[in-house]
Residue, then its C-alpha position, 0 to 999 in steps of 0.5 A: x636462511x633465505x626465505x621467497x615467495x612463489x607462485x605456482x609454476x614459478x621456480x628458483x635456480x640454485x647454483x646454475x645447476x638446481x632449479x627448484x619449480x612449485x608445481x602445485x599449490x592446493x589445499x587438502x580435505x582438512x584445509x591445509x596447503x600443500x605445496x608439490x615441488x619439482x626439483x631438477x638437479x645433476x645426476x651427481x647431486x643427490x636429493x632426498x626429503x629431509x626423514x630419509x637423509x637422516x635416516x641415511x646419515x643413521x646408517x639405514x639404506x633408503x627402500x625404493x618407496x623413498x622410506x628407510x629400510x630397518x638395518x640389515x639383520x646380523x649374519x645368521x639371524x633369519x627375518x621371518x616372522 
């Protein structure tokens, strides 16, 4: 693994094609950094946080809020509470 530092607003570039910039870099009410990253890729290059293409390799489509969707319910069965 290739390990760098960067400074906000300072990127990395991948392939030609990727580009990786930090776009902020702050520390949380708890003292913790947080590190907000922009990520520029092709349209054909997918980019997913890490919970959510595992939670695609699983077989549970992603929800537009980028979480994971439960599996479909089985033909006939009914969702409702």
């Amino acid at each position: 693994m290739l390990v760098l530092q960067r400074k906000q607003n300072e990127r990395i570039v991948i392939g030609g094609g990727i580009v990786i910039t930090i776009v902020e870099i702050r520390i949380d009410e708890h003292g913790c950094r947080k590190v907000r990253v922009g990520i520029d890729a092709p349209d054909d290059v997918p980019v997913y946080r890490e919970e959510v293409f595992q939670a695609i390799q699983r077989g549970e489509p992603p929800r537009r809020d980028g979480r994971a969707l439960p599996p479909p319910a089985k033909p006939g069965t009914d969702r409702k509470g």
